[in-house]
VMD Tcl script that builds the backbone (N, CA, C; Angstrom):
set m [mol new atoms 321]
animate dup $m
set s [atomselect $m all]
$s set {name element resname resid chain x y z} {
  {N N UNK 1 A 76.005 -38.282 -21.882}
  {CA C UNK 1 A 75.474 -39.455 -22.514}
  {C C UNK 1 A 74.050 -39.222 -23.001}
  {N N UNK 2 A 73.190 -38.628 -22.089}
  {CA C UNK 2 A 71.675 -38.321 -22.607}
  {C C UNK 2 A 72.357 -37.271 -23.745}
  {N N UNK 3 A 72.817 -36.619 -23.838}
  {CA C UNK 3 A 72.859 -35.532 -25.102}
  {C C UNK 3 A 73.042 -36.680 -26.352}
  {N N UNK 4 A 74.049 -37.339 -26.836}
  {CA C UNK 4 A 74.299 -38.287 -27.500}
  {C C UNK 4 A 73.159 -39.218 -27.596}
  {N N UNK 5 A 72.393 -39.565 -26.809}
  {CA C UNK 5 A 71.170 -40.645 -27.140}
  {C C UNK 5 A 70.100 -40.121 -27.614}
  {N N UNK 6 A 70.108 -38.617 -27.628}
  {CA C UNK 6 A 68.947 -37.774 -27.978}
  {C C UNK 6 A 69.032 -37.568 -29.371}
  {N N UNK 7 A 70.578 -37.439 -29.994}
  {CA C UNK 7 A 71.156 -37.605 -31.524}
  {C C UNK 7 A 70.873 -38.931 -32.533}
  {N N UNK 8 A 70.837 -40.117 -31.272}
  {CA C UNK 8 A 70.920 -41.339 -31.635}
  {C C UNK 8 A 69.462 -41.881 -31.376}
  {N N UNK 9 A 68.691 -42.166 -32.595}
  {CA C UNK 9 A 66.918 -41.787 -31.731}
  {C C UNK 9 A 66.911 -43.482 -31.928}
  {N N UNK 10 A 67.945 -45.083 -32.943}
  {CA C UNK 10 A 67.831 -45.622 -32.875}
  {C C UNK 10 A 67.765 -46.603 -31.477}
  {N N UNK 11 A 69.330 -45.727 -31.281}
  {CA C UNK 11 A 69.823 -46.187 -29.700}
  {C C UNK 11 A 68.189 -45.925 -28.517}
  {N N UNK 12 A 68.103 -44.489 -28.750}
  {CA C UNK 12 A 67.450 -44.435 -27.744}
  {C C UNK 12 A 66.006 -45.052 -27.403}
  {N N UNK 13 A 65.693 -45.619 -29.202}
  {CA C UNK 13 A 64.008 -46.234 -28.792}
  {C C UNK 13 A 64.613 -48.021 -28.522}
  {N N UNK 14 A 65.750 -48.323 -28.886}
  {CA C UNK 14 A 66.280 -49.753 -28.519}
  {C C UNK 14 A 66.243 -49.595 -27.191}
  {N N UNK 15 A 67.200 -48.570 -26.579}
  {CA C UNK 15 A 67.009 -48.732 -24.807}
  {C C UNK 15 A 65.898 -48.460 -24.148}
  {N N UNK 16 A 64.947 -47.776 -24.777}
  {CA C UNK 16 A 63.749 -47.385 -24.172}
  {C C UNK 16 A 63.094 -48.624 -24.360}
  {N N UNK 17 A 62.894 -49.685 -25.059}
  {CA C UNK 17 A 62.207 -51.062 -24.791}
  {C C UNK 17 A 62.513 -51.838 -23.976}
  {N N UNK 18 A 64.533 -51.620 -24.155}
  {CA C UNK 18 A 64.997 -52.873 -22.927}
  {C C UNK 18 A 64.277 -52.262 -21.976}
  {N N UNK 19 A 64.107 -51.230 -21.118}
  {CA C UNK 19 A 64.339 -50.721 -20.124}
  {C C UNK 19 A 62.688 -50.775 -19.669}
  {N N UNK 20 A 61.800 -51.092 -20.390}
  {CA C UNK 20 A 60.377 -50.524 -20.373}
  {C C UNK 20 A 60.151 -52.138 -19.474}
  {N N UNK 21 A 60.273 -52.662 -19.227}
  {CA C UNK 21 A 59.968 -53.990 -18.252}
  {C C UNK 21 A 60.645 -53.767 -17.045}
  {N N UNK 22 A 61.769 -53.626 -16.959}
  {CA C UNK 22 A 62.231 -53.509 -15.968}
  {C C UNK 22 A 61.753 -52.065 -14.693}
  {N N UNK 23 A 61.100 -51.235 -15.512}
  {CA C UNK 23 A 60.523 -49.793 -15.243}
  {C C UNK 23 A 59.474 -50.302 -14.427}
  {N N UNK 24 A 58.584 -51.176 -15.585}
  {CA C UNK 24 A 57.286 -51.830 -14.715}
  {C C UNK 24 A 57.948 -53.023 -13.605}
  {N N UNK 25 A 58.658 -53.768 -13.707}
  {CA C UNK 25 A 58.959 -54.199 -12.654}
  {C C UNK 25 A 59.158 -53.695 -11.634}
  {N N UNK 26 A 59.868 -52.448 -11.116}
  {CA C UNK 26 A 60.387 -51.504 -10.363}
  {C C UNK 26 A 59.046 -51.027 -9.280}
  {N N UNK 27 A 58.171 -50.479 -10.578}
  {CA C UNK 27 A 56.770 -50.078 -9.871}
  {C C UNK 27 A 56.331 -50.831 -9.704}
  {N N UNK 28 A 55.894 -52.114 -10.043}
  {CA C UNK 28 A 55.226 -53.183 -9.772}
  {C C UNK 28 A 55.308 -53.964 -8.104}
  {N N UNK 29 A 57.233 -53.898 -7.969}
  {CA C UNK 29 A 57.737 -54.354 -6.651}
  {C C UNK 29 A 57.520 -53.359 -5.530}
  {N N UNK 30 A 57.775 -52.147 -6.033}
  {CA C UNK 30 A 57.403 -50.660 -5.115}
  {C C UNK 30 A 55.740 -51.069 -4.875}
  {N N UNK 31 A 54.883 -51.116 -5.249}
  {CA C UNK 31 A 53.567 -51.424 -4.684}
  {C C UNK 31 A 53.252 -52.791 -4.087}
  {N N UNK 32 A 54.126 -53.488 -4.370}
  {CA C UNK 32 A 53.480 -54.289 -3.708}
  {C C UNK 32 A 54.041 -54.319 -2.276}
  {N N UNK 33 A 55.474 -53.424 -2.303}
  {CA C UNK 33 A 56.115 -53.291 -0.797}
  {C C UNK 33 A 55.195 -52.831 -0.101}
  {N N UNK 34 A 54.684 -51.515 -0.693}
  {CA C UNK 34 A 54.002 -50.811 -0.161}
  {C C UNK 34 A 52.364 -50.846 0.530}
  {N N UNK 35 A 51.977 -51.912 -0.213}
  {CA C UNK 35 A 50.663 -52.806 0.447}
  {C C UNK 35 A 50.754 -53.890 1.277}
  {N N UNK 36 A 52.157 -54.452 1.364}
  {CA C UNK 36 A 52.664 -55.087 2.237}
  {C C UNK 36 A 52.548 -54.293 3.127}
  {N N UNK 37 A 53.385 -53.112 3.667}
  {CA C UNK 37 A 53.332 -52.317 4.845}
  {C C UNK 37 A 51.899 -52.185 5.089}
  {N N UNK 38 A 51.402 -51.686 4.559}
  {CA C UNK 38 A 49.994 -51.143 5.158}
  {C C UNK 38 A 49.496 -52.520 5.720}
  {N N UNK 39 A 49.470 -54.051 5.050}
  {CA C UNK 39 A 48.947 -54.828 5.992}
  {C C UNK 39 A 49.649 -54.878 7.068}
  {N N UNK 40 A 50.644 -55.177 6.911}
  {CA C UNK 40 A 51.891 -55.718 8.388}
  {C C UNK 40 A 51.671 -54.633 8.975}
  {N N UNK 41 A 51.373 -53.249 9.029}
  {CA C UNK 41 A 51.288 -51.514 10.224}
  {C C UNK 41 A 49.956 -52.445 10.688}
  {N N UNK 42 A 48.780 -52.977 9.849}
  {CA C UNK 42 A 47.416 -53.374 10.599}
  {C C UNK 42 A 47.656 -54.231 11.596}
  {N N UNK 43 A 47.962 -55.551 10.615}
  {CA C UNK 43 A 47.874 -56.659 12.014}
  {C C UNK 43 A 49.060 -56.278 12.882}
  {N N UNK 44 A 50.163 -55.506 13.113}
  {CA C UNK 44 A 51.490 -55.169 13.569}
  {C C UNK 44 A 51.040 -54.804 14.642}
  {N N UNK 45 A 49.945 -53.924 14.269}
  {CA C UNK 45 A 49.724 -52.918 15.936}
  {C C UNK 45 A 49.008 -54.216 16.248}
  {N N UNK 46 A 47.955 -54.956 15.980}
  {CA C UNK 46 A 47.470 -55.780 17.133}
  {C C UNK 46 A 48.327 -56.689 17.614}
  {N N UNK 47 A 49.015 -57.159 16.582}
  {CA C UNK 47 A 50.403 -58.258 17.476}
  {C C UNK 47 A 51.366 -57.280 18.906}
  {N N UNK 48 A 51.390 -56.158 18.531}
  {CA C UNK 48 A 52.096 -55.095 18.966}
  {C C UNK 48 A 51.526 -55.077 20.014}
  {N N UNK 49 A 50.100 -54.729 20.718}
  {CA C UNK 49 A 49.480 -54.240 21.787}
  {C C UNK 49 A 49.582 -56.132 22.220}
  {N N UNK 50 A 48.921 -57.043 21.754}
  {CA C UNK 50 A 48.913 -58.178 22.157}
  {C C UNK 50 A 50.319 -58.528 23.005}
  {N N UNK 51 A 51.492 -58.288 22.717}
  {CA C UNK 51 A 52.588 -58.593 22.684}
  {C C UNK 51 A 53.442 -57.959 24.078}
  {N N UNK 52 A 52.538 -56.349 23.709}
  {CA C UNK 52 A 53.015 -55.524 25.282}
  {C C UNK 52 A 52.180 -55.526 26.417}
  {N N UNK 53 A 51.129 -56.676 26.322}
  {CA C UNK 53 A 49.924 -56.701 27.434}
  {C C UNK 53 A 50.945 -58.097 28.074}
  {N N UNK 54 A 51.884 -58.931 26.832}
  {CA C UNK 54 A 52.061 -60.272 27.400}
  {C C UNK 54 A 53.289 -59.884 28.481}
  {N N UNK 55 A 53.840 -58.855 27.826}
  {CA C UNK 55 A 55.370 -58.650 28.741}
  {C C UNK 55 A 54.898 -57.920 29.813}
  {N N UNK 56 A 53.927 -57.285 29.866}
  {CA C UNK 56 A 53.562 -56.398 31.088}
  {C C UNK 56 A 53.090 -57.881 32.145}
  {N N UNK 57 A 52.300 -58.360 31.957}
  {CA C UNK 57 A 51.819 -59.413 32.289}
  {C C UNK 57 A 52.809 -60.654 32.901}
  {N N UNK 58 A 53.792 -60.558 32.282}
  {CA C UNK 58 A 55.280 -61.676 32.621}
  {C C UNK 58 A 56.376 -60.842 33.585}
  {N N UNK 59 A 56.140 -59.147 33.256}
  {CA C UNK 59 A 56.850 -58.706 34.661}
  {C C UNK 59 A 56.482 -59.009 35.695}
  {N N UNK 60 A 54.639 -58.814 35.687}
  {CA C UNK 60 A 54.091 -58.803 36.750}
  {C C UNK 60 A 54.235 -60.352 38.005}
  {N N UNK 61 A 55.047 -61.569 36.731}
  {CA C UNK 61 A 55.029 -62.899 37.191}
  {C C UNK 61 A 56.157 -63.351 37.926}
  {N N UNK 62 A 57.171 -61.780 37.643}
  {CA C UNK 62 A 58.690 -61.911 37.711}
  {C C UNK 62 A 59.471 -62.528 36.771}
  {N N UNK 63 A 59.030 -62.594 35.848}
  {CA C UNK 63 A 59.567 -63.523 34.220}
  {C C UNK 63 A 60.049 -62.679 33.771}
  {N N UNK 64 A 61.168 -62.008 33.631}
  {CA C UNK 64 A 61.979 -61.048 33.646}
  {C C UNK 64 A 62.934 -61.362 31.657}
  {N N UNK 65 A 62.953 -62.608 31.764}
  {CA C UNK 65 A 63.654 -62.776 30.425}
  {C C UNK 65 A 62.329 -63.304 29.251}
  {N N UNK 66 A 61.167 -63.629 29.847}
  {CA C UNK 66 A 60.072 -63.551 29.270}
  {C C UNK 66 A 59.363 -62.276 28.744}
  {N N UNK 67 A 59.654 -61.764 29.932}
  {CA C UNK 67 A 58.670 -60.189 29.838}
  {C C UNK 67 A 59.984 -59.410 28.375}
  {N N UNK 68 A 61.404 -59.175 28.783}
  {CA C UNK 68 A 62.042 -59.089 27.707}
  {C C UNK 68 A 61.614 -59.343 26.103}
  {N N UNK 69 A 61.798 -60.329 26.102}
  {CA C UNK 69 A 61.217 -61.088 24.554}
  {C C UNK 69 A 60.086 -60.604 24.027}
  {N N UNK 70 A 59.268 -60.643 25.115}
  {CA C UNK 70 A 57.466 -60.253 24.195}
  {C C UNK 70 A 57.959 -58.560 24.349}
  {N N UNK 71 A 58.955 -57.877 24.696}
  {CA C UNK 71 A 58.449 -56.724 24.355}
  {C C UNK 71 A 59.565 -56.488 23.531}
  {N N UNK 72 A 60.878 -57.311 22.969}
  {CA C UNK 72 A 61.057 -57.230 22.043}
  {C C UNK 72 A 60.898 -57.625 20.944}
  {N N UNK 73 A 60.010 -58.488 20.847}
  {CA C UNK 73 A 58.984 -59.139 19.456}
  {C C UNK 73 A 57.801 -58.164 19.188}
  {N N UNK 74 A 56.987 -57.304 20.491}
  {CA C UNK 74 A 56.494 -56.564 20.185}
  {C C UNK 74 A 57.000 -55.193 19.369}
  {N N UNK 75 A 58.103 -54.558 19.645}
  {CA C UNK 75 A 58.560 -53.948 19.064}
  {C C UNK 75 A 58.856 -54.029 17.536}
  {N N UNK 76 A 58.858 -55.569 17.372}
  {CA C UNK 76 A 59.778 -55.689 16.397}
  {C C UNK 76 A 58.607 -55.907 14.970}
  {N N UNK 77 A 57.463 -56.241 15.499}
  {CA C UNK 77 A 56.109 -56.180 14.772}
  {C C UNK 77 A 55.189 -55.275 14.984}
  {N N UNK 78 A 55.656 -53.947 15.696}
  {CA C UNK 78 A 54.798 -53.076 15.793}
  {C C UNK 78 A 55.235 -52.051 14.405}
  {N N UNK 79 A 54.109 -50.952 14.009}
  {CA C UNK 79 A 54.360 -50.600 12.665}
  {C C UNK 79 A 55.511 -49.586 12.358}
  {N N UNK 80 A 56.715 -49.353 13.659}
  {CA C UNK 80 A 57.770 -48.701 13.569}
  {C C UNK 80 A 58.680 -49.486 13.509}
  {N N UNK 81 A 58.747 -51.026 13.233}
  {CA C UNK 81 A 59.953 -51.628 12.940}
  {C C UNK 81 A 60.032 -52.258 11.934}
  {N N UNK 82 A 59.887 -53.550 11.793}
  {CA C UNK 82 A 60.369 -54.179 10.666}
  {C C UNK 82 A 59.356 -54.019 9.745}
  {N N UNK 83 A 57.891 -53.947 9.313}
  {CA C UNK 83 A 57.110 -53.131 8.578}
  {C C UNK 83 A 57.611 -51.745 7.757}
  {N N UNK 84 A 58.937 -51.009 8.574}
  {CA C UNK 84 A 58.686 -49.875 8.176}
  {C C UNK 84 A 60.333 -49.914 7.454}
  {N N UNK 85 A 60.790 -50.612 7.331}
  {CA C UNK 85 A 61.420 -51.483 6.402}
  {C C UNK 85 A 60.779 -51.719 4.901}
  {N N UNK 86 A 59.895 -52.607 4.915}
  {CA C UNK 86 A 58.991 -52.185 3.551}
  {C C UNK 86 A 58.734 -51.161 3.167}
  {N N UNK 87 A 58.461 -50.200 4.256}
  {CA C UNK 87 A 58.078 -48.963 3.568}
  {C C UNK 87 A 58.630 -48.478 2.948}
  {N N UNK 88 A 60.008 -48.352 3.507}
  {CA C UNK 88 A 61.435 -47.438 2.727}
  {C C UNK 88 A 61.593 -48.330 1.832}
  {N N UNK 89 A 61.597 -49.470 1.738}
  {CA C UNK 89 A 62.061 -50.358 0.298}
  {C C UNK 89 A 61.290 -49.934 -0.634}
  {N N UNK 90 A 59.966 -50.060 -0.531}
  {CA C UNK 90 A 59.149 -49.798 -1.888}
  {C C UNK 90 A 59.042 -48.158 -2.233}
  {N N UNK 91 A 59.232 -47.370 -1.159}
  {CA C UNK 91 A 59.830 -45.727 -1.672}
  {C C UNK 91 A 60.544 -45.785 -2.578}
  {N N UNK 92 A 61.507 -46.259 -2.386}
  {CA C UNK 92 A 62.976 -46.376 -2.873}
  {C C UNK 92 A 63.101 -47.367 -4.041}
  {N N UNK 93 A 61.524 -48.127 -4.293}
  {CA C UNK 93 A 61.581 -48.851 -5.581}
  {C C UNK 93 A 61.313 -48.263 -6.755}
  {N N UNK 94 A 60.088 -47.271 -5.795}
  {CA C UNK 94 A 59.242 -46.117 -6.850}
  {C C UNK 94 A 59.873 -45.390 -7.402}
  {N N UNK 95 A 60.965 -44.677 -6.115}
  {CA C UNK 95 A 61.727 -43.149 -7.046}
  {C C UNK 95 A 62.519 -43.969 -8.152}
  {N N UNK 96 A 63.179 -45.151 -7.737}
  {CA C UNK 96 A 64.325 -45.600 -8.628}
  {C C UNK 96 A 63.672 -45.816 -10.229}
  {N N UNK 97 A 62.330 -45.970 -9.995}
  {CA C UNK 97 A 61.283 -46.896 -11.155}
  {C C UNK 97 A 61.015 -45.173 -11.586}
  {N N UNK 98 A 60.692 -44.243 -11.042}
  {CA C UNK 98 A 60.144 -43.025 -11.374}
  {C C UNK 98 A 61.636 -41.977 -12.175}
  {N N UNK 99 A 62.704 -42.196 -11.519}
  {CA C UNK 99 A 64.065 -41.471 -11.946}
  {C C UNK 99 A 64.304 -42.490 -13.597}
  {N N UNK 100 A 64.218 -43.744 -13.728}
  {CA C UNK 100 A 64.607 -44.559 -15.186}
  {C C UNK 100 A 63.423 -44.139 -15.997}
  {N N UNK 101 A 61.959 -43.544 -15.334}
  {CA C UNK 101 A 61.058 -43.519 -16.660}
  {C C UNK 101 A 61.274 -41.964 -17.103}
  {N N UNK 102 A 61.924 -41.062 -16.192}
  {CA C UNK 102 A 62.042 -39.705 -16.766}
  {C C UNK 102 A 63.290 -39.454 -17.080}
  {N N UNK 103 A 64.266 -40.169 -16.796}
  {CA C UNK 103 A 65.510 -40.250 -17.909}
  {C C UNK 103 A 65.078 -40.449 -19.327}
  {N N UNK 104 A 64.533 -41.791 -19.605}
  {CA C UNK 104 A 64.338 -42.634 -20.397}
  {C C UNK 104 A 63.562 -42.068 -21.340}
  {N N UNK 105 A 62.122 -41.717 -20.950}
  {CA C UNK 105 A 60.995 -41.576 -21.916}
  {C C UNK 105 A 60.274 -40.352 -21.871}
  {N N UNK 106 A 61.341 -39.212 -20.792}
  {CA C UNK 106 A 60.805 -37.603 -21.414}
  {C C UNK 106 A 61.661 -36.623 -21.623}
  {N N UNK 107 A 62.382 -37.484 -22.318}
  {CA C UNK 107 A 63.463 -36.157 -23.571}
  {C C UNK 107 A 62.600 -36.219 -24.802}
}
mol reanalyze $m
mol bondsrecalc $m
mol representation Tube
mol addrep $m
């Protein structure tokens, strides 16, 4: 198909416009995932340490389904969990945004 669109230079500067928004959209959403993570890894670890001082603290009370919870909420906001979720999303926004602009616009 790229061989044929390379013949067809109408086709190919028509799709190269549709496609030129959606390119910047791609990168646009990839960064902002990606500055998302970096805040949520910041405040993550302090919710994170906050979170495993509370469950250490609720074993120590015998709160056993308390102490549970805060250290699985800690987990779950520390910067190896759901933060790092964003991360891979906006990777994965970039290459997708980075693979359509070098199809697209460097033949």
């Amino acid at each position: 198909m790229l061989i044929q669109l390379k013949k067809n230079y109408l086709l190919l500067w028509v799709l190269r416009v549709v496609m030129a928004p959606i390119v910047l959209i791609l990168y646009a959403a990839g960064l902002i995932l990606q500055l998302l993570f970096g805040l949520c890894t910041a405040v993550g670890t302090l919710l994170s340490g906050l979170g495993g001082i509370a469950a250490v603290l609720a074993l120590l009370d015998h709160c056993y389904a308390e102490a549970a919870v805060s250290a699985l909420v800690a987990l779950l906001v520390c910067p190896y969990g759901v933060p790092q979720l964003l991360f891979w999303a906006g990777g994965i926004l970039l290459a997708a945004a980075t693979a359509l602009y070098t199809c697209l616009y460097r033949m």
